[in-house]
C-alpha positions as CSV (number, residue, x, y, z in Angstrom):
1,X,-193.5,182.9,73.3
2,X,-190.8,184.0,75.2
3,X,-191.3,186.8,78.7
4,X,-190.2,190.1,78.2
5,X,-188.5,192.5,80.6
6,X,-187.1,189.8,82.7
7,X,-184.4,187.2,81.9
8,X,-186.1,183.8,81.7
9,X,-183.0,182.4,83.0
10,X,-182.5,183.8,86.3
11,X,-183.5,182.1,89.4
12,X,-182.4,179.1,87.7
13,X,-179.2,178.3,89.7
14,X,-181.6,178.9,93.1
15,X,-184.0,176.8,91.7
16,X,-181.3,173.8,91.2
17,X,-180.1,174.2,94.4
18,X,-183.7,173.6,95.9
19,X,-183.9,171.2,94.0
20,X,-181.1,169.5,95.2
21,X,-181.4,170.3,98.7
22,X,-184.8,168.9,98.7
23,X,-183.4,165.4,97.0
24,X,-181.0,165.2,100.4
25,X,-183.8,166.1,102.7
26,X,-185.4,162.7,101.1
27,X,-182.4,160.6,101.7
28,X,-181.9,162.1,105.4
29,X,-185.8,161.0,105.4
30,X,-184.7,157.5,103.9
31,X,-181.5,157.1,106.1
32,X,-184.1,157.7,109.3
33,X,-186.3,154.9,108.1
34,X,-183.4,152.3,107.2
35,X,-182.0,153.2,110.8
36,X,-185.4,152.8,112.4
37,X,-186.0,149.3,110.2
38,X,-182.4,148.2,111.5
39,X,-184.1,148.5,115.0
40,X,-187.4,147.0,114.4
41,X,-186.5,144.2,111.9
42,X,-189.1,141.7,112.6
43,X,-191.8,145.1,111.8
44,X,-189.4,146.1,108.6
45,X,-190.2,142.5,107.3
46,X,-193.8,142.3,108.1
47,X,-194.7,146.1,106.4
48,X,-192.4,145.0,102.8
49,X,-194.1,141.6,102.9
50,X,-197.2,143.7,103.1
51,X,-196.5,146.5,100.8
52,X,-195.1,143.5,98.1
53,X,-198.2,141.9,98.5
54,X,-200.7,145.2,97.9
55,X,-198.0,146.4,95.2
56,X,-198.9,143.0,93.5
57,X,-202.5,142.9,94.1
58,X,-202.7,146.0,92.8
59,X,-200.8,145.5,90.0
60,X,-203.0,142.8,89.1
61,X,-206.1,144.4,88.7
62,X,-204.5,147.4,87.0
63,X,-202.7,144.3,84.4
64,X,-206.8,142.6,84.5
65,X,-208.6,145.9,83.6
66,X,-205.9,146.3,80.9
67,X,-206.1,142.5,79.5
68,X,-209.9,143.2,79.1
69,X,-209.2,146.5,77.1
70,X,-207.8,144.5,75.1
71,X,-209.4,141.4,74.7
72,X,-210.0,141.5,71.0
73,X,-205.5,141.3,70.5
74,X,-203.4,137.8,70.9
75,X,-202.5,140.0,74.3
76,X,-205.9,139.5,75.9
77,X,-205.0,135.4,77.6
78,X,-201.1,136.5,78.3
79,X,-202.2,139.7,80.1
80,X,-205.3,138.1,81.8
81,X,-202.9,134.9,83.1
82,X,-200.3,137.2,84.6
83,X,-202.4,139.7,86.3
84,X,-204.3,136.4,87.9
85,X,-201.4,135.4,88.8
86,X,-200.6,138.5,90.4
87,X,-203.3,139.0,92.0
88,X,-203.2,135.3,93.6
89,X,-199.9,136.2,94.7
90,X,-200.7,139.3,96.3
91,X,-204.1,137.7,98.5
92,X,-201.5,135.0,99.9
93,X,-199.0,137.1,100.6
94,X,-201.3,140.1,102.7
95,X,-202.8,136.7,104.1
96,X,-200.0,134.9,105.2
97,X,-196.7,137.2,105.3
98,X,-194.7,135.6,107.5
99,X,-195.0,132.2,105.2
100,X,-193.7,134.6,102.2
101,X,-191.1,135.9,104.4
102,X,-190.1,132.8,104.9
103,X,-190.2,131.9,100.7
104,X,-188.3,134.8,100.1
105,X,-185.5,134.0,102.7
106,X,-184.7,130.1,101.7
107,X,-185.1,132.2,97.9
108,X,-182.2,135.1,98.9
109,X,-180.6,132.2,100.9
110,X,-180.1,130.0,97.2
111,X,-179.1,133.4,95.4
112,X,-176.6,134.0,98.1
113,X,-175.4,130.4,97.8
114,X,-175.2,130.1,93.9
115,X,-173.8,133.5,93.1
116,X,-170.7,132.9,95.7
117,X,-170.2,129.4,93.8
118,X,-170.4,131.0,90.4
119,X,-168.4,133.9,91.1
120,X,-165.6,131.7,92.9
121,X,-165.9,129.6,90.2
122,X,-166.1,132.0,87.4
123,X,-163.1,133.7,89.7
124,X,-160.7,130.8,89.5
125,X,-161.2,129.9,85.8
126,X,-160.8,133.4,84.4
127,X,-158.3,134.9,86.8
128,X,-159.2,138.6,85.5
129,X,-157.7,141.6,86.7
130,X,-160.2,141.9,89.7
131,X,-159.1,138.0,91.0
132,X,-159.0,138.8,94.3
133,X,-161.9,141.1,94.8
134,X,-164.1,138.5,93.0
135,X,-163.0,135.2,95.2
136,X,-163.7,137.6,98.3
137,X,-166.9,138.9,97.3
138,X,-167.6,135.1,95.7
139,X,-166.8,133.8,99.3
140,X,-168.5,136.6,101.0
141,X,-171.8,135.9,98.8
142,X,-171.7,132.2,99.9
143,X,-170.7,132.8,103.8
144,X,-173.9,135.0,103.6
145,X,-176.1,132.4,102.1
146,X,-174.7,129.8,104.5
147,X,-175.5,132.0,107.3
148,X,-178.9,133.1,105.8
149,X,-180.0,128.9,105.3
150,X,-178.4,128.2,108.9
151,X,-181.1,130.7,110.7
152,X,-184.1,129.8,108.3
153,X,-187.1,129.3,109.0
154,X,-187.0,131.0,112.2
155,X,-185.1,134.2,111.2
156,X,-187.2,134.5,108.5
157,X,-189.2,137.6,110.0
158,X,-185.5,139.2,110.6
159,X,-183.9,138.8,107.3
160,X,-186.1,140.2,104.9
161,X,-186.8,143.5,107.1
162,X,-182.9,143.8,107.5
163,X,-182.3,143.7,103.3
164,X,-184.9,146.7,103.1
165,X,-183.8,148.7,106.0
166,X,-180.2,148.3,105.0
167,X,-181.5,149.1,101.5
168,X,-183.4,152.4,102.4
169,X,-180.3,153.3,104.4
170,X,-177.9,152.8,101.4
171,X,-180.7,154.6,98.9
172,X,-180.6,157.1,101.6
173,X,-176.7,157.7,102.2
174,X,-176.7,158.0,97.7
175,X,-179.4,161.2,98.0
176,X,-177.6,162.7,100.5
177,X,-174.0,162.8,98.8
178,X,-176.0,163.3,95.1
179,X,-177.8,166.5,96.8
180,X,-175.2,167.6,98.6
181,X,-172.9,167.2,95.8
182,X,-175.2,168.7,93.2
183,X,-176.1,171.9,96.1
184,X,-171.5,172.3,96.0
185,X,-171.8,172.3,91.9
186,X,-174.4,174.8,91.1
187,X,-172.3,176.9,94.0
188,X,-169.1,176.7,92.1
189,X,-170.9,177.1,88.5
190,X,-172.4,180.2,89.8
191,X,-169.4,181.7,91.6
C-alpha cells in the first residue's frame, strides 16, 4: 500500500549516493589491506592458507549435514564424498599451511607456464587482431611461471600472500573508481 503525504521517491538520489560512497570506503579499506599484505607477504600467505583451509572445512560440514538431509536421493554418496573430501582438505591445510603454500605455488607456477605456451601458441597460429598483445601477455604469463618455479619451494610463503594482497589491492582500486563513479552519476542525474 503506497505512503501518503510524502513522495516515496525522495531521498532516493541521497540514498544512492551513500550507497556508493560507502562501496569506496570498502575499497579504500581493501586498498589498505592489499598495501599492508604487499608489506608482510610471508603473514598475507600464512592467513589465506588459513582462511582457505577454515573456508573448506567449513564448507565441508555445511556439504556433510546437507548430504545426510538427503540421504534417501542418488545425491546422498556424491554429496557425502565431496564434503569428506573437503573437510580432509581443510584439517591438512590449517595443519600444515606452509606445505599447501608450497602446493599451490609449484600449481600457479604450471598455470603460469602452460597458459603463456598456449597463448603464444594459440598467438602464432591464429594471428587475430590482438597478435601482439597476446604473444606479450603469452610471454609475460610464461616469464612469470619461470620465475615463480625458479624461487619454489623456498618462496613459497611469499608468493601466495603477494597474489592476494595484489588481489585485494586491485578489488580495492575497482570499488573506489565504481563508487566514486556511481557518487559523480547520481550528482549529474540529480542536477
Amino acid at each position: 500500500m503506497p505512503r501518503t503525504g510524502k513522495n516515496t521517491t525522495e531521498g532516493d538520489p541521497a540514498r544512492l549516493r551513500r550507497g556508493f560512497g560507502l562501496l569506496a570506503g570498502l575499497g579504500v579499506l581493501l586498498v589498505l589491506a592489499g598495501l599492508l599484505g604487499l608489506i608482510y607477504t610471508g603473514v598475507a600467505t600464512l592467513t589465506s592458507m588459513l582462511l582457505f583451509g577454515w573456508l573448506l572445512l567449513i564448507g565441508g560440514v555445511v556439504g556433510l549435514l546437507h548430504a545426510v538431509q538427503a540421504r534417501g536421493t542418488g545425491f546422498f554418496w556424491v554429496g557425502a564424498v565431496v564434503a569428506a573430501l573437503n573437510i580432509a582438505a581443510g584439517v591438512v591445510i590449517i595443519r600444515m599451511p606452509e606445505a599447501a603454500a608450497q602446493a599451490l605455488t609449484m600449481f600457479a607456477a604450471l598455470l603460469f607456464l602452460t597458459g603463456g605456451v598456449f597463448r603464444l601458441a594459440g598467438g602464432l597460429v591464429a594471428r587475430g587482431p590482438q597478435f601482439g598483445w597476446t604473444l606479450v601477455q603469452g610471454a609475460f604469463d610464461l616469464l612469470l611461471g619461470i620465475l615463480v618455479l625458479a624461487s619454489w619451494p623456498s618462496g613459497s610463503k611469499y608468493v601466495i600472500g603477494t597474489f592476494f594482497s595484489l588481489a585485494l589491492l586491485f578489488d580495492g582500486l575497482g570499488l573506489i573508481a565504481t563508487g566514486y563513479g556511481g557518487r559523480r552519476i547520481v550528482g549529474m542525474v540529480r542536477a
